[in-house]
Biotite code that builds the C-alpha atoms (Angstrom):
import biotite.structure as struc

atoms = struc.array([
    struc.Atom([6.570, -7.793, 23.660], chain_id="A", res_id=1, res_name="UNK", atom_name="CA", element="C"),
    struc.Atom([6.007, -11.062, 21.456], chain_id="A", res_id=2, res_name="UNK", atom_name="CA", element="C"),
    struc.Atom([3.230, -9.048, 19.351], chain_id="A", res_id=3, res_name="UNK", atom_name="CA", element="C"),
    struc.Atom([5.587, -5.986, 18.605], chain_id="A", res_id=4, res_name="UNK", atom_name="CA", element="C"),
    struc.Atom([8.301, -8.139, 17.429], chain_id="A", res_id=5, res_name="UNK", atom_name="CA", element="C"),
    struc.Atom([5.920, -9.849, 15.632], chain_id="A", res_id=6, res_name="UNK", atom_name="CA", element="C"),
    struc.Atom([4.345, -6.228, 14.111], chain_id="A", res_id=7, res_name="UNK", atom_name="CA", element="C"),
    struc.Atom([8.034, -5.725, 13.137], chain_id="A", res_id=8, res_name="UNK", atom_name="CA", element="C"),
    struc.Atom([8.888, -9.018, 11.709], chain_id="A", res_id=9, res_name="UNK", atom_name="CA", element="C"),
    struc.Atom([5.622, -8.941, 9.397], chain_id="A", res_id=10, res_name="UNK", atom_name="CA", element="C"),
    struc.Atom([6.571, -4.905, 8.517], chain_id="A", res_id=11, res_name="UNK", atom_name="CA", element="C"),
    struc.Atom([10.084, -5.817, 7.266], chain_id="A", res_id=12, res_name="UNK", atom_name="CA", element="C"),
    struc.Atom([8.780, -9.382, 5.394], chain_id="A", res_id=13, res_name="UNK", atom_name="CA", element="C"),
    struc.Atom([5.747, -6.300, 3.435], chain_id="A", res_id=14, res_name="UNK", atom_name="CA", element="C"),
    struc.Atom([8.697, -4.268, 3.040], chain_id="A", res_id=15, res_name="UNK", atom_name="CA", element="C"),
    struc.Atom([10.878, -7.116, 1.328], chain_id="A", res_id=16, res_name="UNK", atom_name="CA", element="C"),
    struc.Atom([7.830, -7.742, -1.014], chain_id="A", res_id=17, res_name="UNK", atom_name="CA", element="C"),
    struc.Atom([7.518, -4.373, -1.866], chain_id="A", res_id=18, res_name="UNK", atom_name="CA", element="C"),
    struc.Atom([11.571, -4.186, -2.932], chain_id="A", res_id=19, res_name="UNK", atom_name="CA", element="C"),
    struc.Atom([11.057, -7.032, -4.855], chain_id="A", res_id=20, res_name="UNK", atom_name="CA", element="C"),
    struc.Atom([7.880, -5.690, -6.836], chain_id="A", res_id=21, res_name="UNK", atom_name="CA", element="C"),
    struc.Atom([9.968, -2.689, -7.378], chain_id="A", res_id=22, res_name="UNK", atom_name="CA", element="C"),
    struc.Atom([12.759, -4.709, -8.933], chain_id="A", res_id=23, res_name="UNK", atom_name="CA", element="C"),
    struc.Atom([10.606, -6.486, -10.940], chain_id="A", res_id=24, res_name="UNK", atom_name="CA", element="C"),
    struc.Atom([9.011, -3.532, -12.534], chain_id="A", res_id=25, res_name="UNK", atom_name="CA", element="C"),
    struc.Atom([12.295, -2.173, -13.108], chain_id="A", res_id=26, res_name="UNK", atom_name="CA", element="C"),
    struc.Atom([13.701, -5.075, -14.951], chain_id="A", res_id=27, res_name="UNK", atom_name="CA", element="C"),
    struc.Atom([16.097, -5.437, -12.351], chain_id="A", res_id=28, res_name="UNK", atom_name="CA", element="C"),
    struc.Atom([18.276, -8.396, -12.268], chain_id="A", res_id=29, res_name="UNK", atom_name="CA", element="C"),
    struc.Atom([20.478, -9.873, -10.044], chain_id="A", res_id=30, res_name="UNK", atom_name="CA", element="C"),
    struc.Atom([24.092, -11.944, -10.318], chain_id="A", res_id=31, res_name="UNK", atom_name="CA", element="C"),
    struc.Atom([22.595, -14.858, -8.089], chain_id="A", res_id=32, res_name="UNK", atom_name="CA", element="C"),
    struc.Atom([19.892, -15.020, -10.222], chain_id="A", res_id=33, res_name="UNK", atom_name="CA", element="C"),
    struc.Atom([22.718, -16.562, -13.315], chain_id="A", res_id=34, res_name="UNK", atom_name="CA", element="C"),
    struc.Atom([22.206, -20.140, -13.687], chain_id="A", res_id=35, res_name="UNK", atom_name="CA", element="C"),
    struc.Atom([25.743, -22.041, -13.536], chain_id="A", res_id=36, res_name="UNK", atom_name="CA", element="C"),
    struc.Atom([26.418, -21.248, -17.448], chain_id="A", res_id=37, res_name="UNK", atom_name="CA", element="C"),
    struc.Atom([25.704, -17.117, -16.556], chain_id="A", res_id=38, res_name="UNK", atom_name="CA", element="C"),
    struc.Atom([22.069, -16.935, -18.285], chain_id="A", res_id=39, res_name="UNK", atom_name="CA", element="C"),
    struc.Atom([19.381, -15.318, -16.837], chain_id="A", res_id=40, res_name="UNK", atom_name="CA", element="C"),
    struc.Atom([17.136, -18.917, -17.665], chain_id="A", res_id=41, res_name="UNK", atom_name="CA", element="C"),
    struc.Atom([14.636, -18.325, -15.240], chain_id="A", res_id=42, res_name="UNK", atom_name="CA", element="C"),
    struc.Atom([14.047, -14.469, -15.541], chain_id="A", res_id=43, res_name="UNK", atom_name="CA", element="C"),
    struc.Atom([12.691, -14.922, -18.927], chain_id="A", res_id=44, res_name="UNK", atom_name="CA", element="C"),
    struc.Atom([8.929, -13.116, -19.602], chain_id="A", res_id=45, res_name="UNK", atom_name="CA", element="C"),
    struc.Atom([5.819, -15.141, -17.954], chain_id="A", res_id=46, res_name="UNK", atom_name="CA", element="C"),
    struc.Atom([3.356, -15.052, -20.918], chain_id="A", res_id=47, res_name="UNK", atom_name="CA", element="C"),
    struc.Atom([0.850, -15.846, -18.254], chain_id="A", res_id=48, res_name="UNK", atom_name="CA", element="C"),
    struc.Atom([1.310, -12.247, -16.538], chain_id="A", res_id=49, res_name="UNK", atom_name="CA", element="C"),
    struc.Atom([-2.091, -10.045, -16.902], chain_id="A", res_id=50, res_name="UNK", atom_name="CA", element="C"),
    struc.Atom([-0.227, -7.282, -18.225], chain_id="A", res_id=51, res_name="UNK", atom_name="CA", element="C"),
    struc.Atom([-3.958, -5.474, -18.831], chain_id="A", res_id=52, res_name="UNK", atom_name="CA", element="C"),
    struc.Atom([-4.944, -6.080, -14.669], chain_id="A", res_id=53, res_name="UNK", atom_name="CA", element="C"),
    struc.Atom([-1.543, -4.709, -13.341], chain_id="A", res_id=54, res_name="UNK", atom_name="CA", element="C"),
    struc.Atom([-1.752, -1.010, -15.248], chain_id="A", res_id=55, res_name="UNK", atom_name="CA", element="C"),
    struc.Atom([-5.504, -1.181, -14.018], chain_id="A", res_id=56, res_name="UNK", atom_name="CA", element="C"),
    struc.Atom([-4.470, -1.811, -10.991], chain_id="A", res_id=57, res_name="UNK", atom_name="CA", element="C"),
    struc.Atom([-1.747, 0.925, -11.174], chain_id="A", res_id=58, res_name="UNK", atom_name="CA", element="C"),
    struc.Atom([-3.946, 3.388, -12.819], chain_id="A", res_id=59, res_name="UNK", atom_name="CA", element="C"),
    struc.Atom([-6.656, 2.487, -9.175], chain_id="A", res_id=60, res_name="UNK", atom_name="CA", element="C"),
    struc.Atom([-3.369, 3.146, -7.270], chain_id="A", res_id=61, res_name="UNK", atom_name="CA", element="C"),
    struc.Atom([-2.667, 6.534, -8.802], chain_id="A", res_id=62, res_name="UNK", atom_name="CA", element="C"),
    struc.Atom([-6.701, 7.557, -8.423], chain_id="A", res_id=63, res_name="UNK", atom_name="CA", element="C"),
    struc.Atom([-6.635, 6.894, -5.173], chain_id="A", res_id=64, res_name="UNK", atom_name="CA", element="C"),
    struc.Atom([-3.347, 8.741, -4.502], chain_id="A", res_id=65, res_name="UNK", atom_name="CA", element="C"),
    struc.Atom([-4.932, 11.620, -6.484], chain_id="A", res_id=66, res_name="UNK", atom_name="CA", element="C"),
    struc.Atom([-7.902, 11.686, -4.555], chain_id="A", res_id=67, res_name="UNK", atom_name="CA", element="C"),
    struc.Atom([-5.494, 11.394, -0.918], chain_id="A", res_id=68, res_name="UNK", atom_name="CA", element="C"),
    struc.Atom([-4.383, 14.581, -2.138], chain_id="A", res_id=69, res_name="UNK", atom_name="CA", element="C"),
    struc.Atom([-7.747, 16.115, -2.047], chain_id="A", res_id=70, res_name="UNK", atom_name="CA", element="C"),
    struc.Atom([-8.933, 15.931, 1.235], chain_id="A", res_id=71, res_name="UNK", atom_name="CA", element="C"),
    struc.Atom([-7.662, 18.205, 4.022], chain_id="A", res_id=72, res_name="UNK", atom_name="CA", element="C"),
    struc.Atom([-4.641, 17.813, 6.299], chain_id="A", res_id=73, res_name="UNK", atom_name="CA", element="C"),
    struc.Atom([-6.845, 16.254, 9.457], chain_id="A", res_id=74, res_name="UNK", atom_name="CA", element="C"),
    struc.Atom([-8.645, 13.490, 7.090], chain_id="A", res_id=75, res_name="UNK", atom_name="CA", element="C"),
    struc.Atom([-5.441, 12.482, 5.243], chain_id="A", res_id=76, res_name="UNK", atom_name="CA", element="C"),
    struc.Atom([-3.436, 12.298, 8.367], chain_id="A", res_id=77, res_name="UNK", atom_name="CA", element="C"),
    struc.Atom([-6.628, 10.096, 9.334], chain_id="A", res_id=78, res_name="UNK", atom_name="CA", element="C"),
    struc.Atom([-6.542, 8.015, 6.498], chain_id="A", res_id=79, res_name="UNK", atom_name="CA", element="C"),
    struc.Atom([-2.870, 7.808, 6.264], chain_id="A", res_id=80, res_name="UNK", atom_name="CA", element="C"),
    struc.Atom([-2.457, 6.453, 9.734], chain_id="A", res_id=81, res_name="UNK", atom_name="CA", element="C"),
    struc.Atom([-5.377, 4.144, 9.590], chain_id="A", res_id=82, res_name="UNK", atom_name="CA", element="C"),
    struc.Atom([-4.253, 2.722, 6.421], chain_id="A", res_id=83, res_name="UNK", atom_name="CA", element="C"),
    struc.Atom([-0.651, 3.217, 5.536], chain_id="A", res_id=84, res_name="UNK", atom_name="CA", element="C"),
    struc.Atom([0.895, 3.233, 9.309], chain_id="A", res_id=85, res_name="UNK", atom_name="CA", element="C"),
    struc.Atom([-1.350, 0.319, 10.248], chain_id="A", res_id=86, res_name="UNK", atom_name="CA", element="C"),
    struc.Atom([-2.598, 2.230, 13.487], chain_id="A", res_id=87, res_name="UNK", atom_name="CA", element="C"),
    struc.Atom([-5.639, 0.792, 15.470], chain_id="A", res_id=88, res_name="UNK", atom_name="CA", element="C"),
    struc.Atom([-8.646, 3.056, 15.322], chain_id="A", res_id=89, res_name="UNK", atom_name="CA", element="C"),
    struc.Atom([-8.525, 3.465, 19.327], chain_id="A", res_id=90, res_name="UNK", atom_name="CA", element="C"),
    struc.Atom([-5.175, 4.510, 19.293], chain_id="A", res_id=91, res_name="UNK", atom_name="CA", element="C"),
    struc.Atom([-5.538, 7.274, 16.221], chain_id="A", res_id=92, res_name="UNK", atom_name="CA", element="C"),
    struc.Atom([-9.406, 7.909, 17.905], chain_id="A", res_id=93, res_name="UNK", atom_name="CA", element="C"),
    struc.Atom([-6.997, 8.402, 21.519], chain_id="A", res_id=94, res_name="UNK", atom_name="CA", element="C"),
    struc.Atom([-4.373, 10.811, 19.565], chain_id="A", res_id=95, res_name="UNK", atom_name="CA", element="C"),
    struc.Atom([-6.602, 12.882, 18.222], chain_id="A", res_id=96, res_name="UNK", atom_name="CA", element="C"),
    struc.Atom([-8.688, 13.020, 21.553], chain_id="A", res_id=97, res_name="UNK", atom_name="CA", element="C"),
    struc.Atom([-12.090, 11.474, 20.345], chain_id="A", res_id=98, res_name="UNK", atom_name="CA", element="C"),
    struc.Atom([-13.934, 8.734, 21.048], chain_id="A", res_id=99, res_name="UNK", atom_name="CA", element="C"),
    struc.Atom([-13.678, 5.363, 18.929], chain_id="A", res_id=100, res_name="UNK", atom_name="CA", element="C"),
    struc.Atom([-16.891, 5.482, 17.678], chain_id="A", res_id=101, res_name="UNK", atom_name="CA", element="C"),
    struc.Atom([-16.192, 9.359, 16.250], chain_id="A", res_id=102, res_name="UNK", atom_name="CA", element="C"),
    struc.Atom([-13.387, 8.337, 14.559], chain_id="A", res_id=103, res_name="UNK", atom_name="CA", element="C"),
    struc.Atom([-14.964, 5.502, 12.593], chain_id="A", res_id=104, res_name="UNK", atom_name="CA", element="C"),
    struc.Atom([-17.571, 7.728, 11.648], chain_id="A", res_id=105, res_name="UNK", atom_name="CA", element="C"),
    struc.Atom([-14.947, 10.377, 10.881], chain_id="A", res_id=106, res_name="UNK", atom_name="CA", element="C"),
    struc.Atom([-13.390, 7.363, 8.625], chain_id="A", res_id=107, res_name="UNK", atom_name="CA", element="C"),
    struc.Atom([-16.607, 5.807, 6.843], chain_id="A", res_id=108, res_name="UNK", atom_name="CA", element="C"),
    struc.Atom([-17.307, 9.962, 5.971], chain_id="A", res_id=109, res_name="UNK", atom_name="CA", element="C"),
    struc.Atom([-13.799, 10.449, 4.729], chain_id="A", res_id=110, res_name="UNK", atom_name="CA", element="C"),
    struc.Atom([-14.268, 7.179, 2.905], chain_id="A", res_id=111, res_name="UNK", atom_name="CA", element="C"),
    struc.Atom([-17.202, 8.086, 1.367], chain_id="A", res_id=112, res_name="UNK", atom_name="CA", element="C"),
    struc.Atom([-15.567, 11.334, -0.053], chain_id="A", res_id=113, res_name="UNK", atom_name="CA", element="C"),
    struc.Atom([-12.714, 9.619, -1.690], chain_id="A", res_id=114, res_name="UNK", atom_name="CA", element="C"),
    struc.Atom([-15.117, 7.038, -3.498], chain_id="A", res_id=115, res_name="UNK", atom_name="CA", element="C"),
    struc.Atom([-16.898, 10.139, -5.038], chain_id="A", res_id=116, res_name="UNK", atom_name="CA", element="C"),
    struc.Atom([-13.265, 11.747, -5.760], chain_id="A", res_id=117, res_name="UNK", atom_name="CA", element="C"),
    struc.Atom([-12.468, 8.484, -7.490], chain_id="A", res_id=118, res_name="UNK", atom_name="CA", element="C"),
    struc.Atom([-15.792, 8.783, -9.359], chain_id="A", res_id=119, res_name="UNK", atom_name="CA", element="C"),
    struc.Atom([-15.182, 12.163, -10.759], chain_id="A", res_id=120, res_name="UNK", atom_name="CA", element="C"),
    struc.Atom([-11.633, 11.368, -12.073], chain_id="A", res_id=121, res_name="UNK", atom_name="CA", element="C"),
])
C-alpha cells in the first residue's frame, strides 16, 4: 500500500511540474507572485535561459510525437504504456498475454523504428 501512495504522491508532484512549465511558457503570472509594492520583481527574464536548447528540445518533442503517430495501434499502445503510463514491462508483457522477454523485444524493435522515423523527418 506504502508504494502506491507513494506512485501517487510522485504522479501528482510530475504533474505540478508540468503545470508550472506550462505557466511559464505561457507567461503566466500569478497575484502571490507581487512583491509587497505589487511588482512582478522576481518574474523578470533570466538572461541565463538557453532559449536555443529549449525549442531544440521542443522541436525533439514534436519528432518524436510525429513519429508516435506512425506506428500502428498495438506498438503505440506499447510504447504509450511503457513510457507515458509508467507501466512495468511484466505487467504490459501480462496484459497483452506474452512473455516478458517478448515484450522487450517487441519494445527494443518498436524502438528501433521510431529512431529511423526520427531520422527521416
Amino acid at each position: 500500500m506504502l508504494s502506491r501512495h507513494y506512485i501517487v504522491y510522485w504522479r501528482e508532484k510530475e504533474h505540478e511540474k508540468y503545470l508550472e512549465q506550462v505557466d511559464r511558457k505561457n507567461h503566466l503570472l500569478f497575484f502571490s507572485a507581487l512583491d509587497h509594492d505589487g511588482h512582478f520583481t522576481d518574474n523578470i527574464v533570466d538572461e541565463s535561459v538557453d532559449v536555443e536548447k529549449i525549442v531544440e528540445t521542443q522541436m525533439m518533442i514534436e519528432a518524436v510525437r510525429s513519429a508516435i503517430t506512425r506506428l500502428n495501434a498495438e506498438e503505440r499502445d506499447i510504447i504509450e504504456r511503457l513510457y507515458f503510463n509508467d507501466e512495468t514491462v511484466r505487467s504490459v508483457a501480462k496484459l497483452k498475454s506474452i512473455t516478458h522477454p517478448a515484450l522487450i523485444k517487441r519494445r527494443n524493435k518498436i524502438l528501433e523504428k521510431l529512431k529511423k522515423f526520427i531520422e527521416e523527418l
